[in-house]
N, C-alpha and C positions, 0 to 999 in steps of 0.2 A: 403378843407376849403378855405374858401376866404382869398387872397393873403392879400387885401387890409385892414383884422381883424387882421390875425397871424401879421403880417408884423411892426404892432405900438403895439405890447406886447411886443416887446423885443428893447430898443434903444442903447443899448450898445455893473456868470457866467457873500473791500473795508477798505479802509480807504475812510468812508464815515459819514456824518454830524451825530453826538449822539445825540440822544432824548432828548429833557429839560424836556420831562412829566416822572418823577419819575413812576419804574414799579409799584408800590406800592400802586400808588394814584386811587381814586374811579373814574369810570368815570360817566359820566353824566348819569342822567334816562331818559324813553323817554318823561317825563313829561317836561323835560327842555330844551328839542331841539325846537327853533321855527321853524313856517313853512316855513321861508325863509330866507336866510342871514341880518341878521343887520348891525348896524355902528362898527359890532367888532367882532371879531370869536379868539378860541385858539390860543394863539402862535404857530408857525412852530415846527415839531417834527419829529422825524423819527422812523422808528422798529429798524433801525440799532443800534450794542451793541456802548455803549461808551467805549475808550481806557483802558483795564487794565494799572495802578499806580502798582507800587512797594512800597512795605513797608519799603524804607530807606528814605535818608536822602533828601530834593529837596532846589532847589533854584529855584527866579522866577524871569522873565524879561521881561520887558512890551517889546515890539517891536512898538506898534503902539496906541495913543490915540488921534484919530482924527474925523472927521466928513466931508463928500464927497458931495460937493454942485452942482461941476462940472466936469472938465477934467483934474485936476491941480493933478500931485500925492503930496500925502503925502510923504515928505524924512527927515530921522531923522538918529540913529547911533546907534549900536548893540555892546555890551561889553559884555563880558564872565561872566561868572557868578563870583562870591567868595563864595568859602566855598563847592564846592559840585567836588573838582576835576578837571580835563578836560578830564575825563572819563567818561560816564555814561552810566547805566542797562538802562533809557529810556528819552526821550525828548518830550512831547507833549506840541503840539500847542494849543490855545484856542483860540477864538475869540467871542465875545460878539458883538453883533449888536441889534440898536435897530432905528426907523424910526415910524414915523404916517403920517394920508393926504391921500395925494393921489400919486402913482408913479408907472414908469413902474418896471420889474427886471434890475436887470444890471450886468455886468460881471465884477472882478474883480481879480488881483491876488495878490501877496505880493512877493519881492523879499529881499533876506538877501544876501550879498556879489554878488549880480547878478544869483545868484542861485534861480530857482523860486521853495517857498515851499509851496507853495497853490492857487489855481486855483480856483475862487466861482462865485456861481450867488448869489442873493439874493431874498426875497421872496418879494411879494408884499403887502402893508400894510393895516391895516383898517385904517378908521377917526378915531379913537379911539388909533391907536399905537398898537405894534407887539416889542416882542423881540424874541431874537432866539440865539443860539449859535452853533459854530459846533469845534467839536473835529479833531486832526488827530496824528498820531503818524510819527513824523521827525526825529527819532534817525538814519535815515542814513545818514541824511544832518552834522552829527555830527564831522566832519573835516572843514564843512563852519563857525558854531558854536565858535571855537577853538579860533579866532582873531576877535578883534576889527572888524566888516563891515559895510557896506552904506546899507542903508535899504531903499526901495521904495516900496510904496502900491500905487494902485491907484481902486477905484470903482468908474467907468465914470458914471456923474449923471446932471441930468437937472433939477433945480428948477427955476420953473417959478409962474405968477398968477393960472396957470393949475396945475402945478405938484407940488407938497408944500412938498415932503416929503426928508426931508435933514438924509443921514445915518449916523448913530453916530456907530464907533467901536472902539472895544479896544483889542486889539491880545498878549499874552504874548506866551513864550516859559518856562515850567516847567523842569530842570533837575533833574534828580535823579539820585545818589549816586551811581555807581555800575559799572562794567562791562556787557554789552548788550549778552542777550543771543546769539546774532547769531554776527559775524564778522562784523563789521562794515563797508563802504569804507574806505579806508585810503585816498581815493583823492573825493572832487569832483568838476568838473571841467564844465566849459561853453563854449560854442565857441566864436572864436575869430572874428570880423569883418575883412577883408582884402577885399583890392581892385577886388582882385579875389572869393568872396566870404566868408562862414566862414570857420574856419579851426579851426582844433584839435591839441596840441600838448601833450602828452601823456608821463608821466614818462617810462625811457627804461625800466623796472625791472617790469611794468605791467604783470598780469596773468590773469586778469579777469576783462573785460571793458564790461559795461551794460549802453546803453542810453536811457533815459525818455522822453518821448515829451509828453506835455499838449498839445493834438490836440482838440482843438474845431472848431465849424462852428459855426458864430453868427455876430452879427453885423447887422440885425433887414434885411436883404436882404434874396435872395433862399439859399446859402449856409445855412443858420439859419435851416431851412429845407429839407436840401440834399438829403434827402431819399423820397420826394413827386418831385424830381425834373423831367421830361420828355423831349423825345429829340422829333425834327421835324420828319412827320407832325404833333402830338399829339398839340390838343385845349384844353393845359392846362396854366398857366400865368407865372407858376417857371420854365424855360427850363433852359437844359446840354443837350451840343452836345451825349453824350452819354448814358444817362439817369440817375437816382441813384447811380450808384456804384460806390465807394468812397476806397480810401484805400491810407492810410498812409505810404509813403516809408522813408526809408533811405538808401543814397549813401553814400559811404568810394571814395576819390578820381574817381568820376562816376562809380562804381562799385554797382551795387545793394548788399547794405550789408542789408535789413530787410525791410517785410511788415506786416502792422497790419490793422485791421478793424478798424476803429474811432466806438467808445460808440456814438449812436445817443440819444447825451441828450436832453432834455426837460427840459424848463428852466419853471418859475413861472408864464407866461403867455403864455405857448404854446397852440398850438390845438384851438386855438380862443377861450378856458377858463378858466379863471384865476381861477374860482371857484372852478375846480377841486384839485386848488392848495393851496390853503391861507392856509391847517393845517399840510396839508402833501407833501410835493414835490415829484416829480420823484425822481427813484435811482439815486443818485452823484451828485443832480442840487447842491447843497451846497459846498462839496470836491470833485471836478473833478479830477479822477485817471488818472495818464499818463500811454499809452501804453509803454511799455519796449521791446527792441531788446537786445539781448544777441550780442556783438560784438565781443565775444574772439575769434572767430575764426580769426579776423583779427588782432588781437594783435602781429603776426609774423609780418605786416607791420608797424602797427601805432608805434609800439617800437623802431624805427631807428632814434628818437630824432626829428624829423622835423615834421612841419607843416604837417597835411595834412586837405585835402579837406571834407566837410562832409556838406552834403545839407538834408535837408528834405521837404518834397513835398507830396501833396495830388493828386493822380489820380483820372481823373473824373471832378474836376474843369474847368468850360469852360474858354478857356485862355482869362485873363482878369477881371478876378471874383474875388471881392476880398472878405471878408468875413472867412477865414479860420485863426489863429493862432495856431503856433506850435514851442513855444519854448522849447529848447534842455539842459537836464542836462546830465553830463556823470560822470558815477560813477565806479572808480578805487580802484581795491585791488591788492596790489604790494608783488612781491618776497620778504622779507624779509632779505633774507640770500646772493639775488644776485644784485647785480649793475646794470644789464643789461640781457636781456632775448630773446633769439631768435625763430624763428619760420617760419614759414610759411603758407599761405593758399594754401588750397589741391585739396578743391574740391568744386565746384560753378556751380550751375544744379539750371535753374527758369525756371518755363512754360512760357508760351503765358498767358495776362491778358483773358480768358474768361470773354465774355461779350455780352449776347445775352440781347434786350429788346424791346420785339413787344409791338404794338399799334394795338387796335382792338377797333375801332369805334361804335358807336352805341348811341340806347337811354343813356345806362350808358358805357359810357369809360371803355375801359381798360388796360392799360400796365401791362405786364408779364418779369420780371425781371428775370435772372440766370447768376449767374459773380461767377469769383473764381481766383484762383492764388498758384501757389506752389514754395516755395523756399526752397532749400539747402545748407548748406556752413558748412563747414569743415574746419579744420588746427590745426595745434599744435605748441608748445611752450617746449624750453628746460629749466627747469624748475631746481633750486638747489634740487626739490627731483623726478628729472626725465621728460623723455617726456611726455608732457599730451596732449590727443587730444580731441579736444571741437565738436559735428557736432551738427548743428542747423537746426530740419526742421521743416518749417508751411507753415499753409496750410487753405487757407480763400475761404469762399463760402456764398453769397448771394444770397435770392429769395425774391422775394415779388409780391406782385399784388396788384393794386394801382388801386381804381374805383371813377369814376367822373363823375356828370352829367351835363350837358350845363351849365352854371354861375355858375359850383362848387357850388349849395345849397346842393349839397352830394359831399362829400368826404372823400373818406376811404383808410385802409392803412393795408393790414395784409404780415410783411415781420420779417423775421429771419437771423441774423448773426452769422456766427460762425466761430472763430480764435484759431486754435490747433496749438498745439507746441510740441516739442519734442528736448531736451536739456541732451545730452548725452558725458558724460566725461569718459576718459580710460587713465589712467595709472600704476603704479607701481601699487597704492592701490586697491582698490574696484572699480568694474565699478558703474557709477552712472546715472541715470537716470531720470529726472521730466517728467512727461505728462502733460500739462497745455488745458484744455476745455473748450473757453468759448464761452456762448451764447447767444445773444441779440436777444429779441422778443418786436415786436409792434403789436397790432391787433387796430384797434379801426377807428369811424367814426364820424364826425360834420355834424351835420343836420339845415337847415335854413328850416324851415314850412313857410306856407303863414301867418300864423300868429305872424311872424318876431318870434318865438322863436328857440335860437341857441340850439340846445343839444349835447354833447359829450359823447361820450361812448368809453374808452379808457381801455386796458391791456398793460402794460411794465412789460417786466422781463429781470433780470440778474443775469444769472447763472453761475456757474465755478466749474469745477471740477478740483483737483490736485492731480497724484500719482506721491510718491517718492520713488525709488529702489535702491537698493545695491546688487548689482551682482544678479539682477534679481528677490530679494525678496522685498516683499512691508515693505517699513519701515514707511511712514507716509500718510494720506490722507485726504482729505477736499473736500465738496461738499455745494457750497451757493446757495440759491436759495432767489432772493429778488424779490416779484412781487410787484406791484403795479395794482391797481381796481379804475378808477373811471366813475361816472355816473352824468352829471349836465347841465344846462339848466337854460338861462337865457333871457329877453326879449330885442334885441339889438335895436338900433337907439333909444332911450328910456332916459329921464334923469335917474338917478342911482338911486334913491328913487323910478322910478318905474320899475326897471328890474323883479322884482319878482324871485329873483335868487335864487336854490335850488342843490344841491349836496351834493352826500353819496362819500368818497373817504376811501381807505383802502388799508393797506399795510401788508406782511407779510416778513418777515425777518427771515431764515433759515439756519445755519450754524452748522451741523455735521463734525465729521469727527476722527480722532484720536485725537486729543486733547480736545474733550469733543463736548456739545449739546448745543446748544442757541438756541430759539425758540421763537418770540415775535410778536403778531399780532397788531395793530391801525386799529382805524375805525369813521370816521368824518364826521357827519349829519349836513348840513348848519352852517358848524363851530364850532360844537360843539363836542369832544372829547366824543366819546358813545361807546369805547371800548380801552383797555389796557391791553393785556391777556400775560402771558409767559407760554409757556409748557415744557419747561425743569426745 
């Protein structure tokens, strides 16, 4: 697609955005869909479930009521709750948004004590105004919680004669009453700025260190678009010295401690059509999930009370590119019984980055994509109930094939990711085991006709599998599968009363597994809500 459309849709974005359309509600006949978008379409919704509540006791706490004109953050102050404990069964986020006009998406996040607990884009608006909400569940952030903190949001926004559309939000945090099904952290922690970079410092008596990165590519540049990018001599406009392949590192004092796939999201006006998006967004453009490395294995080192070094970085970036952020949570669960904990790393085995990506010239272009990466890491910890050895192995592979004709009036994009894991603990007790399978798919292509109409035909999924063992028997499982369908077409260079703009978009949301069946389809004719199905 053309660089110079996708490029001005974005100028600034599971535990992913809950539905506002109640399952419940009728949807439209096909008597009431008109034949072309209006000055107003449904509010933003998603198939994804909203947050199960517990049936005890809650307290509520606004965190933010503001309105984002431009690049100023909103900073205000966070106090604990009264009356619900400084324990809780569960913590949800909410945030309310609501905007009219005209405006692009934008990307924003929210920080509580420097801890970031939400990562969003926003949808883009009608004349007429849009609200939208999205859910997430933060009960691990539940030791940031605990004290008084500085709270900072900001969603970067430009209103002008052009863009009118000023975002109004209101973000609280819900406690409730209880002790948390699963162990909570007991720490969570940020890095530190230092002249030398940032640095981690890490209670001794740590057992089990997991770090979060919010990796996104954005900031209305190619990185925005990392997965259409090409290297020389490919005649395409978004060039990387080494073509698409992207992948998320982190280093422990230079040491490759963890690689991940980055989620290629799609924000509210991607793929050159907004129209594919105004009822239903891509998977996560709302709650962008961070990638997680498991780092116990290094916990033999980080435990010696001292600073140490810890970078994260995106391979594949041409140096010099900026457009990537990837801010770092680290999340600690401490010996209880011991002061201090020792250990060591054992074993550290990484391939070579494969990365093969031909260019095959022609009437229609072509680049052939195949990348991959294998790490390993091991070690253990003497623990008050024994040695425990942690070994961590994943294993990342991209393909795609990426087709383009002369001035990019085609361009298409059919590529696949996938990031397995394998998270295996031995000690005294029961060996244990996770399998973590996840998998990202784009298929889809933008078309410019001689008769200037743009059309998108676009498929995203995201899938994951998870099994959990006990000495080699399967004790729990989960399989999601969330696609996203859309098809739209609108008349460009055109004032906006006559684009003639028309899109079917539809989502399906799938979540099986040992703890039960969700099953929830959406389906959206020129902005109109014309399906709402559950089959479980």
């Amino acid at each position: 697609m053309r660089r110079r459309i996708v490029m001005s849709m974005l100028a600034g974005v599971t535990l992913l955005a809950s539905a506002l359309f109640g399952s419940g509600a009728v949807a439209a006949q096909a008597a009431d869909v008109p034949p072309v978008f209006g000055t107003d379409w449904h509010d933003p919704v998603t198939a994804a479930p909203s947050v199960d509540r517990p049936h005890t006791k809650s307290c509520q706490v606004t965190l933010a009521d503001t309105q984002f004109r431009d690049f100023t953050p909103y900073r205000g102050a966070y106090t604990p709750p009264q009356g619900c404990g400084d324990h809780w069964s569960k913590v949800v986020l909410r945030l309310d948004g609501k905007v009219k006009g005209r405006q692009y998406d934008r990307l924003g996040y929210l920080h509580v004590g420097g801890v970031e607990i939400l990562r969003t884009s926003t949808p883009e608006p009608s004349p007429d105004g849009i609200a939208w909400h999205v859910e997430k569940d933060v009960t691990r952030y539940s030791d940031t919680f605990r004290s008084p903190r500085d709270v900072e949001m900001l969603i970067g926004n430009v209103v002008d004669d052009t863009y009118t559309g000023v975002i109004d939000v209101h973000v609280t945090l819900t406690f409730y009453a209880g002790r948390p099904a699963e162990r909570t952290p007991d720490r969570v922690l940020t890095l530190a700025d230092t002249p030398d970079g940032t640095t981690l410092t890490t209670p001794r008596n740590s057992e089990r260190i997991v770090a979060e990165v919010y990796a996104t590519g954005s900031g209305g540049g190619c990185e925005e678009f990392w997965y259409l990018t090409v290297a020389d001599p490919a005649s395409y406009s978004c060039k990387a010295d080494h073509g698409p392949y992207r992948e998320v590192q982190i280093k422990v004092d230079g040491q490759l401690a963890g690689i991940a796939a980055p989620f290629p999201n799609v924000w509210t006006g991607g793929w050159s059509n907004p129209f594919l998006w105004y009822v239903l967004p891509a998977p996560r453009a709302f709650n962008v999930r961070p990638v997680e490395y498991d780092l116990t294995p290094f916990a033999g080192l980080l435990d010696d009370g001292r600073p140490h070094r810890v970078e994260v970085s995106v391979v594949g970036v041409p140096a010099g590119q900026s457009g990537w952020s990837a801010p770092v949570n680290v999340l600690v669960w401490q010996d209880a019984h011991r002061a201090q904990v020792t250990g060591a790393l054992t074993v550290h085995r990484a391939t070579d980055i494969a990365n093969s990506s031909t260019y095959t010239p022609g009437a229609e272009n072509r680049v052939d994509t195949d990348a991959g990466h294998r790490l390993t890491v091991s070690g253990y910890l003497d623990t008050s109930h024994g040695r425990v050895t942690t070994t961590v192995t994943r294993t990342l592979a991209n393909t795609s094939v990426h087709r383009w004709t002369d001035g990019e009036n085609t361009d298409g994009l059919d590529a696949t990711w996938s990031d397995d894991q394998t998270v295996s603990v031995g000690g005294h007790g029961p060996a244990r085991t996770t399998h973590t399978h996840l998998t990202y798919t784009m298929n889809g292509a933008t078309t410019i006709g001689t008769d200037n109409r743009l059309r998108t035909v676009l498929t995203l999924g995201d899938r994951a599998s998870v099994v959990e063992l006990r000495d080699g028997r399967r004790t729990a499982w989960s399989r999601l599968d969330d696609t996203y369908n859309g098809d739209a077409a609108y008349t460009i260079n055109v004032p906006r009363d006559q684009r003639h703009a028309v899109g079917t978009s539809s989502e399906r949301y799938r979540l099986y597994g040992s703890d039960g069946c969700y099953d929830r389809s959406l389906t959206s004719v020129q902005g109109v809500l014309t399906e709402d199905r559950e089959r479980c």
